[in-house]
C-alpha positions in Angstrom: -32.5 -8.2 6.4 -33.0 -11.6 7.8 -33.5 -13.2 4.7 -30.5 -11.7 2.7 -28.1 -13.1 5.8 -29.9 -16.6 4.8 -29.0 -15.8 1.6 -25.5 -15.5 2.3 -25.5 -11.6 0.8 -23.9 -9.1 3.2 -26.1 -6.6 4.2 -25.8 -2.4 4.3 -28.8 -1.2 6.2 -29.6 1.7 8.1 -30.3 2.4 12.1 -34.3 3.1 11.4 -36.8 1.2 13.9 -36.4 -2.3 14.6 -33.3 -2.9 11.8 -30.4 -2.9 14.4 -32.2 -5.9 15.9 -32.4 -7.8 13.1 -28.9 -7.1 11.8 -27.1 -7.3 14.9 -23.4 -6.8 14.5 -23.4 -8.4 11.2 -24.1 -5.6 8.7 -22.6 -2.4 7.8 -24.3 0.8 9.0 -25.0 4.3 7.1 -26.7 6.9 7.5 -29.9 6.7 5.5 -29.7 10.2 4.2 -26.2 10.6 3.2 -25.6 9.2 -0.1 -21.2 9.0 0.4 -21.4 6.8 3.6 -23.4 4.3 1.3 -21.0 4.9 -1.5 -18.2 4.1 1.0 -19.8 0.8 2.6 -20.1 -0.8 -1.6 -16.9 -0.1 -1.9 -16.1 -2.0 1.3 -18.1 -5.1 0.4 -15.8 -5.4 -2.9 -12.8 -6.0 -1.0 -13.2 -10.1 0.1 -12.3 -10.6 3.8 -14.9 -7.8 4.2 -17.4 -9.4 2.5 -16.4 -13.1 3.3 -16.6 -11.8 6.9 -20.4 -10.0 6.7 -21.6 -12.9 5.3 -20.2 -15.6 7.9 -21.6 -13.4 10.4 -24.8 -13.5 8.5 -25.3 -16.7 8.8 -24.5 -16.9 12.4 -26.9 -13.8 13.5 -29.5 -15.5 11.0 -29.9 -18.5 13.1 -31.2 -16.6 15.9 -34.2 -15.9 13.9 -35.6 -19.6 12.9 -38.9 -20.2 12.5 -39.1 -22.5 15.1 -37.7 -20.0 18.2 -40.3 -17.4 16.6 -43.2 -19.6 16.8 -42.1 -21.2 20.6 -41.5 -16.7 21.6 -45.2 -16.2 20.1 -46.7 -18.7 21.6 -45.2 -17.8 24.9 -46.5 -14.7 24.8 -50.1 -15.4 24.1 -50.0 -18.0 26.8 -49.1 -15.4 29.2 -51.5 -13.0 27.7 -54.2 -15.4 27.8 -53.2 -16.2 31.7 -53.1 -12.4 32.6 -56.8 -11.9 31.3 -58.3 -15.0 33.1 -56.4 -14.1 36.2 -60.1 -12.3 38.0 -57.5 -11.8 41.4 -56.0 -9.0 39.7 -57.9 -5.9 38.1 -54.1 -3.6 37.6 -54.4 -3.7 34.3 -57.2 -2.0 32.8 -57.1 1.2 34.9 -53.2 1.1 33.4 -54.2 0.6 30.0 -56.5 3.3 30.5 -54.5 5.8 31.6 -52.2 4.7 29.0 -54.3 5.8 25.9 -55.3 9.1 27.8 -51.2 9.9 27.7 -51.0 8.6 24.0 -54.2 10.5 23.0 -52.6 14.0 24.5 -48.9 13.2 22.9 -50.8 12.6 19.2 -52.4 16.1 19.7 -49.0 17.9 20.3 -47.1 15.6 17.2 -47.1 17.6 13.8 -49.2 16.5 10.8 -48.0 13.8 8.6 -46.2 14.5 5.3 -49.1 14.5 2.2 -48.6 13.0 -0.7 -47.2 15.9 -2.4 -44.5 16.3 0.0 -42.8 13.1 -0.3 -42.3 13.1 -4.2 -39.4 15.2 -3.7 -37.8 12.6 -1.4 -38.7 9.9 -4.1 -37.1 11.7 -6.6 -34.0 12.2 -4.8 -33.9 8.7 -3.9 -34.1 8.0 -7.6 -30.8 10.3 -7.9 -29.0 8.0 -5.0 -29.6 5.2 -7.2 -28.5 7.0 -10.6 -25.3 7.9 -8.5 -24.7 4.7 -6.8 -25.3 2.7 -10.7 -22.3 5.7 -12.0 -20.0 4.7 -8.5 -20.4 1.1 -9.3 -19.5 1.3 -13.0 -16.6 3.5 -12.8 -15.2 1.1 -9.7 -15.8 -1.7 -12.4 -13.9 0.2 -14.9 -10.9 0.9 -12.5 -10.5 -2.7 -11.6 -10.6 -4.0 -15.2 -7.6 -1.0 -15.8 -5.9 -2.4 -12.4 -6.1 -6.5 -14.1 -4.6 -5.1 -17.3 -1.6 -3.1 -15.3 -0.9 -6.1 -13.8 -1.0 -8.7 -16.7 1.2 -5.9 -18.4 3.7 -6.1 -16.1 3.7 -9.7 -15.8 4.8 -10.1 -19.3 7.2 -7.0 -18.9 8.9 -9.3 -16.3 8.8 -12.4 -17.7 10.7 -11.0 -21.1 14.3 -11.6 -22.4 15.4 -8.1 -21.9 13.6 -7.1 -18.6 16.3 -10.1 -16.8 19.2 -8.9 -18.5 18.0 -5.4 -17.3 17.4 -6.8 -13.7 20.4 -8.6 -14.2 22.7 -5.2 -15.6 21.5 -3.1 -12.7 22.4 -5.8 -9.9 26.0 -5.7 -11.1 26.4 -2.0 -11.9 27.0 -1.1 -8.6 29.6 -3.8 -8.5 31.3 -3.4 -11.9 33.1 0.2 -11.4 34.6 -1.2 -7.8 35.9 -4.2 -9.0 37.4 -2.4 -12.6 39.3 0.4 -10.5 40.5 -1.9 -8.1 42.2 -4.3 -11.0 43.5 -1.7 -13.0 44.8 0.5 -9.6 46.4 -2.9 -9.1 48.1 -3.1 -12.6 49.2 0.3 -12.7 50.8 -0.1 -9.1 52.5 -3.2 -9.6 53.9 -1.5 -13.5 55.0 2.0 -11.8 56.6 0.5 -9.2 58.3 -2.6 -10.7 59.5 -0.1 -13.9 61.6 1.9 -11.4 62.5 -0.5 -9.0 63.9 -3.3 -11.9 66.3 -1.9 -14.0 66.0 -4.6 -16.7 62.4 -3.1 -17.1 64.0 0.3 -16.9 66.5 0.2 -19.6 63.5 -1.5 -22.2 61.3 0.9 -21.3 63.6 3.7 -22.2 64.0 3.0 -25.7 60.2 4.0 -25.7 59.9 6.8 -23.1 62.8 8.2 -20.8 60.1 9.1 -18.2 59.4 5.8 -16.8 62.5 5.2 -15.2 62.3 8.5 -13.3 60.8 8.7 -9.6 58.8 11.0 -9.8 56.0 8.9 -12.7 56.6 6.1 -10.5 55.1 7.9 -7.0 52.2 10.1 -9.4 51.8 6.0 -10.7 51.2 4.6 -7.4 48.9 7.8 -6.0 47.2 7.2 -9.0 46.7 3.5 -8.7 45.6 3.9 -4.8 43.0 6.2 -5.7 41.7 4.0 -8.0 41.7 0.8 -5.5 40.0 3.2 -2.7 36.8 2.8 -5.1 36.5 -0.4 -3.4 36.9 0.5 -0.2 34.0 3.3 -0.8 31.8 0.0 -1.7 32.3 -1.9 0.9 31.6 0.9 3.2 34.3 1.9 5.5 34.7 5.2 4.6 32.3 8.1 4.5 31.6 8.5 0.3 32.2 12.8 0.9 35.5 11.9 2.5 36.0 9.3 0.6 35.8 11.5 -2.8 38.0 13.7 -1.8 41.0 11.9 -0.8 40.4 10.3 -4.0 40.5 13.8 -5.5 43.3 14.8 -4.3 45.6 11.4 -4.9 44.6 11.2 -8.6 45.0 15.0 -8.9 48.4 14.8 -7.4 49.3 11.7 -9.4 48.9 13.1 -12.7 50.2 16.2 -11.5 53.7 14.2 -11.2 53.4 12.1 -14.3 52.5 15.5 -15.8 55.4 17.0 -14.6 57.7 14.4 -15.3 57.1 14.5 -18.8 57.3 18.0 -19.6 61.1 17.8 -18.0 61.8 15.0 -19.9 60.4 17.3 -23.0 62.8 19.8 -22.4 65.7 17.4 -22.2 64.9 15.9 -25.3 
């Protein structure tokens, strides 16, 4: 474990005997029999920051370990050692020692028989199926990240096209375009009804074309007409509600064309 954090490789161990010591805080933990918490820690290392992160903390938990601290620890200890068997004042330790093997001879009695041969084959084999699975995890993540690279160089040529701006470019004014084309032609159509009825100049030219223009009522279903046109705007800039909005709109078109309908089919009659 030590040796892969010199390495700079970030390590996925297990909590079995002395390993959490020499990993420290700077490796991923599983559990050594379950096959998906491994599975889950290689998919972990893949992403960078995880992995750029295991393996500075590597190297920091690594230095703990140096040769030279191991050798000064050792040494320490056989010089105390040495000191504690010289020392004749003091006989506490072999009567301890002995009573010590007594209690490890009795707990060795109680402890079952160790696994034969035969019975750990099976755990070999299985541990040759964590390995087929992990090689099948590792290939289809490969897979799904050359898919992912392709996606993405895809749509960077989708959006770097001709057409994909003028598309970008269409649906940013769209919203825009209907507003703005009721508002001018709800403008035209107020300023024409109401300048045809008021001006009489306009009135008696327009009648060789139509008698119904001079007459009031096409002028008022003109102008309700024309507002509810120009209230398109007001529906885009927000201040009114676009249900209540709708349906004063409904009801001045309706009941503009309702008079401009009604106005011609007298002047149909008359004729």
């Amino acid at each position: 474990v030590t040796e892969a954090m010199v390495c700079g490789c970030p390590v996925i161990t297990c909590r079995h005997s002395s390993l959490p010591e020499a990993a420290g805080e700077a490796a991923l933990y599983v559990d050594q029999s379950n096959v998906y918490e491994l599975i889950d820690a290689l998919y972990k290392v893949q992403n960078p920051e995880v992995r750029n992160q295991l393996i500075a903390d590597g190297f920091e938990h690594a230095n703990k370990f140096s040769w030279s601290k191991m050798a000064d620890t050792v040494a320490e200890v056989l010089v105390e050692t040495a000191k504690t068997i010289k020392n004749e004042t003091t006989g506490i330790g072999s009567p301890l020692w002995g009573e010590f093997r007594k209690l490890q001879a009795k707990i060795q009695q109680q402890l079952p028989p160790s696994p034969s041969i035969i019975q750990v084959q099976p755990t070999q084999l299985q541990s040759g199926g964590l390995e087929e699975q992990l090689r099948y995890a590792e290939a289809q993540l490969q897979q799904k990240q050359r898919e992912l690279q392709e996606a993405g160089s895809n749509l960077a040529a989708m959006e770097s096209s001709k057409f994909w701006k003028l598309r970008s470019g269409w649906f940013r004014l769209k919203p825009l375009l209907v507003p703005v084309v009721s508002l001018i032609l709800g403008i035209n159509l107020l300023l024409l009804s109401t300048a045809m009825y008021a001006e009489k100049t306009l009135v008696k030219l327009s009648s060789f074309v139509s008698p119904v223009q001079g007459n009031l009522f096409f002028s008022l279903g003109g102008s309700l007409l024309s507002i509810a046109l120009m209230l398109g705007m007001v529906g885009y800039l927000g201040y009114m509600k676009p249900q209540v909005l709708r349906r004063v709109r409904i009801v001045m078109g309706g009941g503009g064309l309702a008079l401009i309908g009604l106005t011609v089919l007298q002047n149909i009659n008359l004729l």
